[in-house]
N, C-alpha and C positions, 0 to 999 in steps of 0.2 A: 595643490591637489587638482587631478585633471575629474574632466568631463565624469559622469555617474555614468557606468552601460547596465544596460538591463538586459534581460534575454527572454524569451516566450517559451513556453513549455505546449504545443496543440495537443499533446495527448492529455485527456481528462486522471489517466491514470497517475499522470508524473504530479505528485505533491512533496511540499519540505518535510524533515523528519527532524531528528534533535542529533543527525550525525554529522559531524560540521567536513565538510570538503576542503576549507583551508580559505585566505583568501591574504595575497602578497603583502597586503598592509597590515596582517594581524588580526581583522573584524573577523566574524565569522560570516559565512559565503553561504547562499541558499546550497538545498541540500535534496537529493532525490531519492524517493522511493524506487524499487523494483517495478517493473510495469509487471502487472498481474494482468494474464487475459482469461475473459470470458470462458465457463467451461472447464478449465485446469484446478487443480486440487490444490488447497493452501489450509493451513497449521496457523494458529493463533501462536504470540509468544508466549511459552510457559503451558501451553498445551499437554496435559498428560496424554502420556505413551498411549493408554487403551482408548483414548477418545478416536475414531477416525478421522481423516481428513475431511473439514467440507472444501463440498465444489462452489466455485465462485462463480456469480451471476452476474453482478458488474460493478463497474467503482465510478462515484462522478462528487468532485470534492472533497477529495480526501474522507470520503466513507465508501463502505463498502456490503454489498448485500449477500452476505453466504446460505447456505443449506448444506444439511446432511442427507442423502440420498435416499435413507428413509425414510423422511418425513415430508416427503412427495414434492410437488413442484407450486402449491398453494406457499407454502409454512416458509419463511428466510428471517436470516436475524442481521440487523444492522452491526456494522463493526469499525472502528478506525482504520485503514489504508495503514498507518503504522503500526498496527499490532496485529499482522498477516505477514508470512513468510510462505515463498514457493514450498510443494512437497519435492525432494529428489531424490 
C-alpha cells in the first residue's frame, strides 16, 4: 500500500456530501459539493414548486445561511450546504 495523499479544499464553500467520486482501490473517496456564491438563488431538495427561491447569504462549514426576499435582510434560516441546489 503506498503513501496516503491528502488534498486541501480553500474554499469554505467545497464540503463532502454522501455522493461518492470513486476511488481506484474501491474505499470511497471524499466527495464535493457545488460551490454556491453569495447573492445567487438556491432551492432546498424536495422543495415544493410554489415555494420561491431563497437567496443565499453565505456557507462556512458545511452550513449555510439563506433568506426569502420578503422577509427582509434581518430574518435567515440555517441550512445544511447538502440540502441546497443552484436555481437554473
Amino acid at each position: 500500500m503506498g503513501p496516503a495523499r491528502s488534498s486541501t479544499l480553500s474554499a469554505p464553500e467545497l464540503v463532502t456530501t454522501s455522493r461518492s467520486l470513486g476511488h481506484p482501490h474501491g474505499h470511497r473517496g471524499s466527495n464535493v459539493l457545488e460551490l454556491l456564491r453569495p447573492g445567487s438563488f438556491v432551492r432546498l431538495r424536495n422543495q415544493p414548486d410554489d415555494l420561491p427561491p431563497f437567496q443565499l447569504i453565505q456557507c462556512r462549514g458545511g452550513r449555510c445561511w439563506v433568506r426569502q426576499q420578503s422577509w427582509g435582510t434581518l430574518v435567515h434560516w440555517e441550512v445544511a450546504h447538502r440540502q441546497l441546489t443552484t436555481v437554473t
